[in-house]
N, C-alpha and C positions, 0 to 999 in steps of 0.2 A: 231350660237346658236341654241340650240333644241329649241323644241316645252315643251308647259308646259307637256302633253301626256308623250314626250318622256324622259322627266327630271322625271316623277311621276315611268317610267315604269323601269328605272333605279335605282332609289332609291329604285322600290318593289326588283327587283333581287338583289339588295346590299346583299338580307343576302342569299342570293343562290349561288352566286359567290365572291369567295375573292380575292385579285389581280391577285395571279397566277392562279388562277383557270381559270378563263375566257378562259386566253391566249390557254392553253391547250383544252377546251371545245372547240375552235374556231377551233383549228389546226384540232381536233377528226372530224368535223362538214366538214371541208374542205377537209379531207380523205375520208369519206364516200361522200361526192358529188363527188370528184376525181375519186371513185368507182365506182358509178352509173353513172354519166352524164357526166364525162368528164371536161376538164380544164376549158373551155366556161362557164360552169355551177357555178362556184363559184365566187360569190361576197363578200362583205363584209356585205353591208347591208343586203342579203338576207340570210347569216349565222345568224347575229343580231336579223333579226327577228321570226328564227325558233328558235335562243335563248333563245330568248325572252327577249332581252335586247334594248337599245337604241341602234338606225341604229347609233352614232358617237362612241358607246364604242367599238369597235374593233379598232377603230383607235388609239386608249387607247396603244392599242400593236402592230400594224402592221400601217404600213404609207401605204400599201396599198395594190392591190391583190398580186403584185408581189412579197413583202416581205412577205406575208402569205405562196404563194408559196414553197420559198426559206426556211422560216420553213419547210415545210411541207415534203420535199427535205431532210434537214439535218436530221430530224427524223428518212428518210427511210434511209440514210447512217450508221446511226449509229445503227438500226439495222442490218444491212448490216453486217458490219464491225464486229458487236458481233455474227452472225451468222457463218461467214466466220473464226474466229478465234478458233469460241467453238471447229467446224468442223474438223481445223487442232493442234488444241491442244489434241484431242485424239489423237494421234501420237505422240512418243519421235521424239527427233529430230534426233536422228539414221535412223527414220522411214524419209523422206527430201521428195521421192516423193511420198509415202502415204499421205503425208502431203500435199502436193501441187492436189495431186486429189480430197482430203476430199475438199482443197477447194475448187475447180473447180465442186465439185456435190453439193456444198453449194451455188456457185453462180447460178445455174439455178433450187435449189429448192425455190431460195429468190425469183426468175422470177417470179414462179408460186405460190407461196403463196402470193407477196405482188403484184401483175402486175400495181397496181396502183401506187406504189412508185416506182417501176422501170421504166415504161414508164416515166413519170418524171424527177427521174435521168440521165437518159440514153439518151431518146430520145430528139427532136428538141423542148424543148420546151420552150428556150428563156430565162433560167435564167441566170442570170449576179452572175460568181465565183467572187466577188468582192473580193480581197484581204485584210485579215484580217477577213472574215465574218466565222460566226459559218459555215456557209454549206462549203465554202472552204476547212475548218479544218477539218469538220466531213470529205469533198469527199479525199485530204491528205490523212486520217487516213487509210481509208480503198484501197489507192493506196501503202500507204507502205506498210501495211498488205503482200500486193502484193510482193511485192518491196524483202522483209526480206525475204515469202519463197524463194524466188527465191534466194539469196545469201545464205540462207541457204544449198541449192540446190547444188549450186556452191561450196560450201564448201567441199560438202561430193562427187561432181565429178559426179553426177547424171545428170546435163548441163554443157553445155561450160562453160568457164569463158568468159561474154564478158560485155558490156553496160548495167546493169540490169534494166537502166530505157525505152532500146530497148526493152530488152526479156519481160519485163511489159506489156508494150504496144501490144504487139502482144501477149501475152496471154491473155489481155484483149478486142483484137478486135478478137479475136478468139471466145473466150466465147461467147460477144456479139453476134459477127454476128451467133454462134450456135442458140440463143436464140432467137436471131429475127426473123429467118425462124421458128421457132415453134410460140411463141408467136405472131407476128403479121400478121402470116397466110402467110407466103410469097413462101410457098413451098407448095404441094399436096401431099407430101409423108411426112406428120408432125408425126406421131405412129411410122415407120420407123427411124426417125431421132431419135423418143425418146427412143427408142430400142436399139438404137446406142452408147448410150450416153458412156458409157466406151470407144468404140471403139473411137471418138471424144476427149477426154480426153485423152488418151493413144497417139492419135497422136501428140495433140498441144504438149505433152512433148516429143517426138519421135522429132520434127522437129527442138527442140532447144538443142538436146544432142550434 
């Protein structure tokens, strides 16, 4: 049970937050610490109190950092996902590997506009794809995304016909591993590579024709 304090400071924010409000406030709260300080840096209570609500009302929506997390995750997938589509929806489907480039410069302009939701997504950072959870579905969405151009692709003769859940995979540890030597400094020649970038794109499609 809270404190009388914490029950007073609750009820002032009642009319500052209405149920879904919170939820949202928290997740915005736990992006920007993500951005600044890193995964380490986000608590529940310490969102709470920059809230300015009771240290138990996030529990309200999240059972705990990890499921704050795992929100925080599907958000960035689903912008993700509407990025990556807007990208290759400029293109008719005549247009198969315009379309598949639009999205391959849509996945490494999402790097660098959101790095905090990619690192995240992408990297080692412990979240449980639980089966059936919103983030599974959101990370799903944006792996068919994948998935369709690529059969799309197939269709019009632009790649092989082969496993499209293979060709997937490899054009998504392709990207990655592009992004990762820029993004987390793992290469000296980072301007170069970003100079590249067509030339990089041109090939992952080149290797799967």
């Amino acid at each position: 049970m809270g404190t009388l304090g914490e029950k007073q400071n609750e009820v002032k924010n009642n009319a500052s937050y209405h149920h879904g409000d919170l939820r949202s406030e928290i997740i915005r709260v736990g992006v920007e610490k993500l951005k600044s300080d890193g995964i380490q840096a986000i608590t529940l209570r310490g969102i709470a109190t920059e809230l300015g609500v009771s240290r138990t009302a996030p529990y309200r929506h999240f059972q705990d950092k990890h499921s704050l997390l795992c929100a925080i995750a599907s958000e960035g997938y689903k912008r993700f996902t509407q990025k990556l589509k807007q990208a290759s929806d400029y293109y008719p489907d005549s247009q198969s590997q315009e379309k598949l480039q639009a999205a391959g410069r849509a996945y490494y302009e999402f790097a660098a506009q959101y790095p905090e939701y990619y690192k995240l997504m992408f990297s080692l950072s412990g979240l449980q794809y639980s089966s059936g959870s919103e983030l599974e579905q959101r990370s799903q969405e944006s792996f068919q995304l994948l998935c369709d151009l690529l059969l799309l692709c197939q269709k019009e003769g632009v790649v092989k016909t082969e496993d499209v859940m293979l060709q997937a995979h490899f054009v998504w540890a392709s990207l990655h591993g592009y992004c990762s030597l820029i993004f987390d400094q793992e290469c000296r020649h980072v301007q170069s590579l970003i100079d590249a970038q067509t030339y990089f794109l041109t090939k992952i499609i080149t290797a799967i024709k």
